[in-house]
DRENNU-819109 format. One record per atom (N, C-alpha, C, O): residue number from 1; x, y, z; atom name; residue in three letters. Coordinates in Angstrom, 1 decimal, padded with zeros to 4 digits. Atoms other than C-alpha are relative to their C-alpha. Layout:
// residues N
resi, c1, c2, c3, name, resn
NUM, X, Y, Z, CA, Ala;
...
//
This chain:
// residues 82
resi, c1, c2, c3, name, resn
1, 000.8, -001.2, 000.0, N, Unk;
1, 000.0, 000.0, 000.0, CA, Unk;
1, 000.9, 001.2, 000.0, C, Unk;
1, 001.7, 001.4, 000.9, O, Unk;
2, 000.0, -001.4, -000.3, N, Unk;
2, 000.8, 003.5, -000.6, CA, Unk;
2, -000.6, 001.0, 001.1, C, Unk;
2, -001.8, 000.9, 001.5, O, Unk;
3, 000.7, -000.4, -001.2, N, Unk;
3, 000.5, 006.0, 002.4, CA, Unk;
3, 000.6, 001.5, -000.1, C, Unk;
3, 001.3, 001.9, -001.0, O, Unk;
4, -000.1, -000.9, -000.7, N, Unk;
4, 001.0, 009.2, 004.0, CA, Unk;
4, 000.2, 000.1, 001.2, C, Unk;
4, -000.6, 000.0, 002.1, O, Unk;
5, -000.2, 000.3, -001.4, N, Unk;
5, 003.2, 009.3, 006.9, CA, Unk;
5, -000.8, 000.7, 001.3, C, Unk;
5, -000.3, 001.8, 001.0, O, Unk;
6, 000.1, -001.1, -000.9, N, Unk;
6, 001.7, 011.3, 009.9, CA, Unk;
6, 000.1, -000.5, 001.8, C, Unk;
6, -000.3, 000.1, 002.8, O, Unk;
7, -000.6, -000.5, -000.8, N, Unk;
7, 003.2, 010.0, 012.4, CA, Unk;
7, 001.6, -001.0, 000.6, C, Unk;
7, 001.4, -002.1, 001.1, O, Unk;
8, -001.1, 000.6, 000.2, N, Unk;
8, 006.9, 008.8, 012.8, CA, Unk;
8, 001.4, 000.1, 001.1, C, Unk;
8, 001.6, 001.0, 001.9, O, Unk;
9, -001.0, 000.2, -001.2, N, Unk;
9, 009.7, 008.0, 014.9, CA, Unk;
9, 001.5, 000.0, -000.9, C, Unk;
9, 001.3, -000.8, -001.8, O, Unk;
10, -001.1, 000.3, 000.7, N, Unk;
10, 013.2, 008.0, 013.2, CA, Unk;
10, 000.2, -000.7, -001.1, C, Unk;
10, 001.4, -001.0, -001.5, O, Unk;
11, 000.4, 000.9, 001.2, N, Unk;
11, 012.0, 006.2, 010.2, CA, Unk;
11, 001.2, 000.1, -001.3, C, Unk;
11, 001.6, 001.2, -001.7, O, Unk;
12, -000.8, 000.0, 001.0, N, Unk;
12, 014.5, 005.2, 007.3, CA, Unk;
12, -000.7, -001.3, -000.7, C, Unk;
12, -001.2, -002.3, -000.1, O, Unk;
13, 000.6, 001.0, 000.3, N, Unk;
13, 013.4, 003.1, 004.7, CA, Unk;
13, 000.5, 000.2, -001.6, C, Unk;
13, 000.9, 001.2, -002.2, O, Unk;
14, -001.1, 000.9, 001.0, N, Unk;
14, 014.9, 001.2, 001.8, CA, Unk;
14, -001.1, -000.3, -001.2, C, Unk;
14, -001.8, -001.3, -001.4, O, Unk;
15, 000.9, 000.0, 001.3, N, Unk;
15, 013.1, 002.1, -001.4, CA, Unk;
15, 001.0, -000.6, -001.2, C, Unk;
15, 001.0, -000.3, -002.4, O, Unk;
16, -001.3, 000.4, 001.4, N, Unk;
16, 016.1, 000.4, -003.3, CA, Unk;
16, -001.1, -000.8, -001.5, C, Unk;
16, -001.0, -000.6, -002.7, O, Unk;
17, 000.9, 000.5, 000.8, N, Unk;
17, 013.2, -001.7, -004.9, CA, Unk;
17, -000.7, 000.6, -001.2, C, Unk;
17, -001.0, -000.1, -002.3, O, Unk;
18, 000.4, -000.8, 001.2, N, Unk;
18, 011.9, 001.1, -007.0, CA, Unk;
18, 001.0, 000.6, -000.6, C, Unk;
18, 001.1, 000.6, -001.8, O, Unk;
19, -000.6, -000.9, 000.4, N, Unk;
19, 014.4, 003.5, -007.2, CA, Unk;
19, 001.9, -000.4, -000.6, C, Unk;
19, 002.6, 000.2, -001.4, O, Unk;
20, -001.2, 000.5, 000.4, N, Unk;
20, 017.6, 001.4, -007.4, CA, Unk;
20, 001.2, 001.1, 000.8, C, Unk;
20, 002.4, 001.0, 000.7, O, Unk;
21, -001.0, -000.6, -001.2, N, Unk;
21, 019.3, 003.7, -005.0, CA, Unk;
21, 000.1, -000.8, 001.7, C, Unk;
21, -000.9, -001.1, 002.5, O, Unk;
22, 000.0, 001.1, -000.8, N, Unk;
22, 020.5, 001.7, -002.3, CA, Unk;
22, 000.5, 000.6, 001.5, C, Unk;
22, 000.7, -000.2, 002.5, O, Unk;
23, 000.1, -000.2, -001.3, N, Unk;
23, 021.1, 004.0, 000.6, CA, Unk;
23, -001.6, 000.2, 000.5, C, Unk;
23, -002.7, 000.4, -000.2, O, Unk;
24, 001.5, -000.1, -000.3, N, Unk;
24, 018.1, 004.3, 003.1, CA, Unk;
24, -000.8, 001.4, 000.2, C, Unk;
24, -000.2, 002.3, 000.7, O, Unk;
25, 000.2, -001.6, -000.1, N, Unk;
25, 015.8, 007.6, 003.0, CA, Unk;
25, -001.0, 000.4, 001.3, C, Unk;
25, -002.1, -000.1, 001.5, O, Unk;
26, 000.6, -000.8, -001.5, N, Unk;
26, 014.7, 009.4, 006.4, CA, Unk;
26, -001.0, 000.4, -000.6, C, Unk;
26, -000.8, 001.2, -001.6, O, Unk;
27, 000.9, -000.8, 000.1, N, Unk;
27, 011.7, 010.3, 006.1, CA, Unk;
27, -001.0, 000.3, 001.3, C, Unk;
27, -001.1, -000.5, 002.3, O, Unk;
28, 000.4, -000.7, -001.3, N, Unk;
28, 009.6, 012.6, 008.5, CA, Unk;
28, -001.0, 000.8, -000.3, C, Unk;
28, -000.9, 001.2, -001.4, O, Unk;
29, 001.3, -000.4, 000.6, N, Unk;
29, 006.3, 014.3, 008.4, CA, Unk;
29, -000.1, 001.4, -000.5, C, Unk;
29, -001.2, 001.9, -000.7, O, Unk;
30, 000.2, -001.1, 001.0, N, Unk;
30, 007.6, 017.9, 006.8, CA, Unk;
30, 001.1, -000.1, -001.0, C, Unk;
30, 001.6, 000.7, -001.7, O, Unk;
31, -001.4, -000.1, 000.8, N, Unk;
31, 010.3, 016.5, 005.0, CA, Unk;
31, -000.4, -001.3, -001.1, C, Unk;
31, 000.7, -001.8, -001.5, O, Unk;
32, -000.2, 001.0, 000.9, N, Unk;
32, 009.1, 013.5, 002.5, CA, Unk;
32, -000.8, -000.7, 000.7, C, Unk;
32, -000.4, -001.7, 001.3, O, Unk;
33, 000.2, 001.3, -000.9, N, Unk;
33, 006.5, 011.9, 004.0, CA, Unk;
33, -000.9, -001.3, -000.7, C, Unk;
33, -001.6, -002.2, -000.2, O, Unk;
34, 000.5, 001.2, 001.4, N, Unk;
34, 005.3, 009.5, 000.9, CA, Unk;
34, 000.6, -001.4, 000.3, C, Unk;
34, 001.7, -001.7, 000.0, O, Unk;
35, -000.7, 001.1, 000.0, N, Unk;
35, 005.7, 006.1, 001.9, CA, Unk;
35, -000.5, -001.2, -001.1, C, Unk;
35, -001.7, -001.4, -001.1, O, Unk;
36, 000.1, 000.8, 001.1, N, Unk;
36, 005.7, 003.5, -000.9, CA, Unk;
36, -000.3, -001.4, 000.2, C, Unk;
36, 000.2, -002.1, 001.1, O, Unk;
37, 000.0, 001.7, -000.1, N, Unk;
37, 004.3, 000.0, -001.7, CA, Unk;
37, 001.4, -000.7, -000.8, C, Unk;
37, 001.7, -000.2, -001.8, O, Unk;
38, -001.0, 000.6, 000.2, N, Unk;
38, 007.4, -002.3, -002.3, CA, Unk;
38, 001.4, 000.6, 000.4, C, Unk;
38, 002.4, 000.6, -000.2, O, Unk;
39, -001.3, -000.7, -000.6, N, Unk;
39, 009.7, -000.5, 000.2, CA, Unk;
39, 000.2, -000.6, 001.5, C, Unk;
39, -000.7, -001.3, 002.0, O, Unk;
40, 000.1, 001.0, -001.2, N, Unk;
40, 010.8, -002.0, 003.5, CA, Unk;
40, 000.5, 001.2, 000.9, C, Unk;
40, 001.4, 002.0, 000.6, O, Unk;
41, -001.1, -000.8, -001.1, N, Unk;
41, 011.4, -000.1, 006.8, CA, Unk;
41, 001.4, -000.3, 000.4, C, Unk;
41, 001.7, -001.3, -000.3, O, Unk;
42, -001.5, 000.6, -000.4, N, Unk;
42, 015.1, -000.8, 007.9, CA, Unk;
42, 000.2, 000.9, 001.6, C, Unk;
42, 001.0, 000.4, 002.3, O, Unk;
43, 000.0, -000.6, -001.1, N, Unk;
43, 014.7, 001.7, 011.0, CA, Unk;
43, -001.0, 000.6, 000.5, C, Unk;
43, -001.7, 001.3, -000.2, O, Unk;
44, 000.4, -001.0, -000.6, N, Unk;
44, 012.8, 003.3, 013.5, CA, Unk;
44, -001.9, -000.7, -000.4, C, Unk;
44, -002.2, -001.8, -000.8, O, Unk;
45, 001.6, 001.1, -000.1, N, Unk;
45, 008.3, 002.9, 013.7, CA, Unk;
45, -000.4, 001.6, -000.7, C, Unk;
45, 000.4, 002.6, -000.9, O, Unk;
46, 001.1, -001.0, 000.7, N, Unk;
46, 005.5, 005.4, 012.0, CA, Unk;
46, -001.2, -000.9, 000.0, C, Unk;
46, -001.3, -002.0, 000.5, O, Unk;
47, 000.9, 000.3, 000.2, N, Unk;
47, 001.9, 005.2, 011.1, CA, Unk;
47, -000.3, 000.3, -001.3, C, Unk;
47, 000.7, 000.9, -001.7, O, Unk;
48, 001.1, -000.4, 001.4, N, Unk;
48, 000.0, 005.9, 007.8, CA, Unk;
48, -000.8, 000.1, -000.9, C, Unk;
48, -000.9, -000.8, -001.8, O, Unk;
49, 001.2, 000.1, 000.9, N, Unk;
49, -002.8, 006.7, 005.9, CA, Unk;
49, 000.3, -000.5, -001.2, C, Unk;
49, 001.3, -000.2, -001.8, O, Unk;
50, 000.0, 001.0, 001.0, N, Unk;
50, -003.3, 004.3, 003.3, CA, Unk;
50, -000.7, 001.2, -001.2, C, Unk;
50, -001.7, 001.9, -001.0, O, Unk;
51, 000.4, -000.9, 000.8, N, Unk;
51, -003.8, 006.2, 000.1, CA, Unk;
51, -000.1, -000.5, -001.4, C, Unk;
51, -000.7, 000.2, -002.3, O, Unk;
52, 000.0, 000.8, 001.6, N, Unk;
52, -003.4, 003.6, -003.0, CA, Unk;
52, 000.5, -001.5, 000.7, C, Unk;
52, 001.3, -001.9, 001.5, O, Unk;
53, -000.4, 002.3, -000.6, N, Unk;
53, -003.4, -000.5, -002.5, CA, Unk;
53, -000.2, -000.9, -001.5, C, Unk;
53, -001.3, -001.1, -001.8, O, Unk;
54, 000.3, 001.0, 000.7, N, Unk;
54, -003.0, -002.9, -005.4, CA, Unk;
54, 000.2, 000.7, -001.1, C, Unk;
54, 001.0, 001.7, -001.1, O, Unk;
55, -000.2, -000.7, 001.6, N, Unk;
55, -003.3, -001.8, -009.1, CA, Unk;
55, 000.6, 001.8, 000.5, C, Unk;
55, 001.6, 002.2, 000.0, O, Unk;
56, 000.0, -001.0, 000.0, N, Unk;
56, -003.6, 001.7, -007.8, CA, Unk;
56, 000.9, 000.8, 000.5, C, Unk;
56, 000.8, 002.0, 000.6, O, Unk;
57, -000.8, -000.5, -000.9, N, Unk;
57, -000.3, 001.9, -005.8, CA, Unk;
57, 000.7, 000.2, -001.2, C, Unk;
57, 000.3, 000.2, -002.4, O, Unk;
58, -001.2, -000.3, 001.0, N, Unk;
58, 003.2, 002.7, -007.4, CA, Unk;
58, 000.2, -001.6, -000.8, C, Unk;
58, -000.1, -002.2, -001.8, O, Unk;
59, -000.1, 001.8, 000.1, N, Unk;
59, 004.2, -000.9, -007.3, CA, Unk;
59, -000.5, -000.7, -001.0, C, Unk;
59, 000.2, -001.4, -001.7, O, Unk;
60, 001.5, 000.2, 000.7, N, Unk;
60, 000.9, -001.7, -009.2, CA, Unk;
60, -000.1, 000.2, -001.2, C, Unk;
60, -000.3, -000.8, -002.0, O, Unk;
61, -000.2, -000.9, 000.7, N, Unk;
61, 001.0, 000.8, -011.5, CA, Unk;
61, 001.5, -000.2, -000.9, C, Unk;
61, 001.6, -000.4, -002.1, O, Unk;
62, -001.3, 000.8, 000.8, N, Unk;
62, 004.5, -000.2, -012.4, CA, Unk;
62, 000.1, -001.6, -001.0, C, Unk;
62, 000.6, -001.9, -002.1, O, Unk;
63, 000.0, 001.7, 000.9, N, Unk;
63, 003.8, -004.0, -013.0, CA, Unk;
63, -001.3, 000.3, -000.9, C, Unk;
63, -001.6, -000.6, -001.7, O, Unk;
64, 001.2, 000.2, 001.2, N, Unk;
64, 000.6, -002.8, -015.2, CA, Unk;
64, 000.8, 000.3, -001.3, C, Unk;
64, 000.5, -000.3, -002.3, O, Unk;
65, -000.6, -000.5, 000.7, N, Unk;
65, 003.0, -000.9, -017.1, CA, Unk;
65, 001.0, -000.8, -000.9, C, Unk;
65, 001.5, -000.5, -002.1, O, Unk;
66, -000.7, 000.8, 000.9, N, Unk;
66, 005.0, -003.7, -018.1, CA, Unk;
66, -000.7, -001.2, -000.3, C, Unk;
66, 000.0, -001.9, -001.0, O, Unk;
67, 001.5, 000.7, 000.2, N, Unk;
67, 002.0, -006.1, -018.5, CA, Unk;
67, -000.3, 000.2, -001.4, C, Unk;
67, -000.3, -000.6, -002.3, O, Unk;
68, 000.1, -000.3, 000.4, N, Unk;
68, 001.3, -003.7, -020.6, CA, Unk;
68, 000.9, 000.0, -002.1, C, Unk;
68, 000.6, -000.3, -003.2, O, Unk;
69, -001.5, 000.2, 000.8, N, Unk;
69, 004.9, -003.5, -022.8, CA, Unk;
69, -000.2, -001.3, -000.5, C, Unk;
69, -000.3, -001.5, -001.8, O, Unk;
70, 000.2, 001.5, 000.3, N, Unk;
70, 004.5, -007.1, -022.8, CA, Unk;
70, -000.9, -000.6, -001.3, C, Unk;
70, -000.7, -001.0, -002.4, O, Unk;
71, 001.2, 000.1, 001.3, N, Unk;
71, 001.4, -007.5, -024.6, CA, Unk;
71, 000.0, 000.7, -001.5, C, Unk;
71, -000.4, 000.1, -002.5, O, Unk;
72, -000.2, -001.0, 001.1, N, Unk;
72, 001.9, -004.8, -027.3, CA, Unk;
72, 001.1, -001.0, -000.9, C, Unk;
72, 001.0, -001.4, -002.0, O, Unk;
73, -001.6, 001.0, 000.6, N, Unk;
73, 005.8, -007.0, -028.0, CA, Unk;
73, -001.1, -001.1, -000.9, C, Unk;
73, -001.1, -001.3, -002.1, O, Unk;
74, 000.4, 001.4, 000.1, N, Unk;
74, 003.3, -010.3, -028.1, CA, Unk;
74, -001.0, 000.6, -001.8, C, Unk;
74, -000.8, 000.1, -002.9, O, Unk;
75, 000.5, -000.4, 001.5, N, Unk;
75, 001.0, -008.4, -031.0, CA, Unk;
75, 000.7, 000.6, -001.1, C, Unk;
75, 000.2, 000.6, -002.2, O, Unk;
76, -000.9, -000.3, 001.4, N, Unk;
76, 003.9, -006.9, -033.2, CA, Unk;
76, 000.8, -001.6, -000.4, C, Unk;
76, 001.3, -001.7, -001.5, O, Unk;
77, -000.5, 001.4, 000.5, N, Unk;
77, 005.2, -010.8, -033.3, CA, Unk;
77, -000.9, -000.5, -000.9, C, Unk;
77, -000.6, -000.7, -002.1, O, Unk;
78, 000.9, 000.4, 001.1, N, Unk;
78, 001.9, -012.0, -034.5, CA, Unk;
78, 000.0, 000.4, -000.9, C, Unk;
78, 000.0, -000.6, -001.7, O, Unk;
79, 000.4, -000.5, 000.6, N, Unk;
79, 001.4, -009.6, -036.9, CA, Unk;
79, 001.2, -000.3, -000.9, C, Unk;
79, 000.9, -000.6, -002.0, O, Unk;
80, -001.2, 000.1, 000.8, N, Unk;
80, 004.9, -010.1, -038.4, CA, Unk;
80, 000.1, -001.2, -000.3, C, Unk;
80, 000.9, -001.4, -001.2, O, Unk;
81, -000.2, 001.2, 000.3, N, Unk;
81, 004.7, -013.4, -038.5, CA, Unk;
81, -001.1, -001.3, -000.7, C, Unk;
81, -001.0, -002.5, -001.1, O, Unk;
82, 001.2, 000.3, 000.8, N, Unk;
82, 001.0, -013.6, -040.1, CA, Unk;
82, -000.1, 000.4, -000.9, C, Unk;
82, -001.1, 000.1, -001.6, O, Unk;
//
C-alpha cells in the first residue's frame, strides 16, 4: 500500500526496490512523507494513511505498465509473423 506518513519516529526506509538507490531515505512528516508499496522499513516505527493499495499503488501501476509493454511486443510478433 501507498501511504502518508503522519506519524513517525526515526524512520529510514529502503526504497532500493523502485528507485535502485540503495542507501536508506529518512523520512519525516515535513520532509518526505510519501511512503511506498514495495519499500521495507530498515529503521525506527511510523503510522499511515493508506492512500493507493493494489493496481492503484506505485508498485501496481508499475507491474501494469510492463503487462502492458509485454502484450503490445506479443502483438507486433503475431502480426509479423502472419
Amino acid at each position: 500500500a501507498d501511504g502518508i506518513l503522519i506519524q513517525g519516529n526515526d524512520l529510514k526506509i529502503d526504497e532500493s526496490a523502485l528507485t535502485g538507490e540503495s542507501d536508506h531515505v529518512r523520512k519525516s512528516l515535513d520532509k518526505d512523507p510519501m511512503l511506498l508499496s514495495g519499500t521495507h522499513v530498515m529503521e525506527g516505527s511510523g503510522k499511515m494513511v493508506v492512500t493507493a493499495v493494489g493496481v492503484n499503488s506505485q508498485t501496481g501501476i508499475i507491474f501494469a505498465l510492463l503487462g502492458a509493454g509485454g502484450e503490445e511486443e506479443e502483438e507486433k510478433k503475431e502480426k509479423k509473423g502472419g
